[in-house]
N, C-alpha and C positions, 0 to 999 in steps of 0.2 A: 529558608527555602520551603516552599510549600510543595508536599509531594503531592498529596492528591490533587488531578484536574478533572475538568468534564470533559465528556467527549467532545464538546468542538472543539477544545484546545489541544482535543488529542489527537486529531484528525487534522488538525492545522501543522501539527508536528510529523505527523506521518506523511504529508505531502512535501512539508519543507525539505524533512529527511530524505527524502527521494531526489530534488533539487540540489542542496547545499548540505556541508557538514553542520552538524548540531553538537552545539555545546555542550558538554556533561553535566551539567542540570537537567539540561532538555532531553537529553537521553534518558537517565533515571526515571524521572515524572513520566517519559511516555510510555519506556520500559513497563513499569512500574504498574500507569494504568493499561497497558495490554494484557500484562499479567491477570489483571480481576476484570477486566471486560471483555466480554466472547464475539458481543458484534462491531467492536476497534479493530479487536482479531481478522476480523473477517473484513471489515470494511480496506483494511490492511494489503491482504492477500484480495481481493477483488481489482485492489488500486493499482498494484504491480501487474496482474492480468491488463489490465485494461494499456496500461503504459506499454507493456511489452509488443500488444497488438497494436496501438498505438505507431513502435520504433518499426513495426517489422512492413505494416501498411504505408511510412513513407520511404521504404525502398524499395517497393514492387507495387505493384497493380490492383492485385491481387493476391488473399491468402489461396494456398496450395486445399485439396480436399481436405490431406490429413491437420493441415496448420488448424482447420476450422475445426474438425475434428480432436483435436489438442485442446486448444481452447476450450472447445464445449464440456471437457474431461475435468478440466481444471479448475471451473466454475462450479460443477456439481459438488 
């Protein structure tokens, strides 16, 4: 098994991850590379913002002042 990947395999991990359960290889190696890379890190936690407003904008209309305001908190 090879641990080290590059970011697009690691970014392709982090979306599947969010989708489907990921094998314990696949866990490790993306583990693994989040550990030593800061903007997977981040591209990471951007991705779950993004899906979250995503889930919450196809049940309403509109975000709320503060939901926008949340958001913009979470980003920085």
């Amino acid at each position: 098994m090879r641990l080290k990947i590059t970011c697009k395999e690691a970014s392709l991990l982090i979306i599947k991850s969010e989708e489907h359960h990921l094998g314990y290889s696949e866990k490790i190696r993306m583990n693994f590379h989040l550990f030593i890379c800061k903007m997977c890190r981040l591209f990471k936690r951007q991705n779950k913002i993004l899906d979250k407003a995503l889930a919450v904008n196809n049940t309403q209309e509109q975000l709320t002042v503060s939901e926008k305001e949340n958001l913009k908190e979470l980003i920085k």
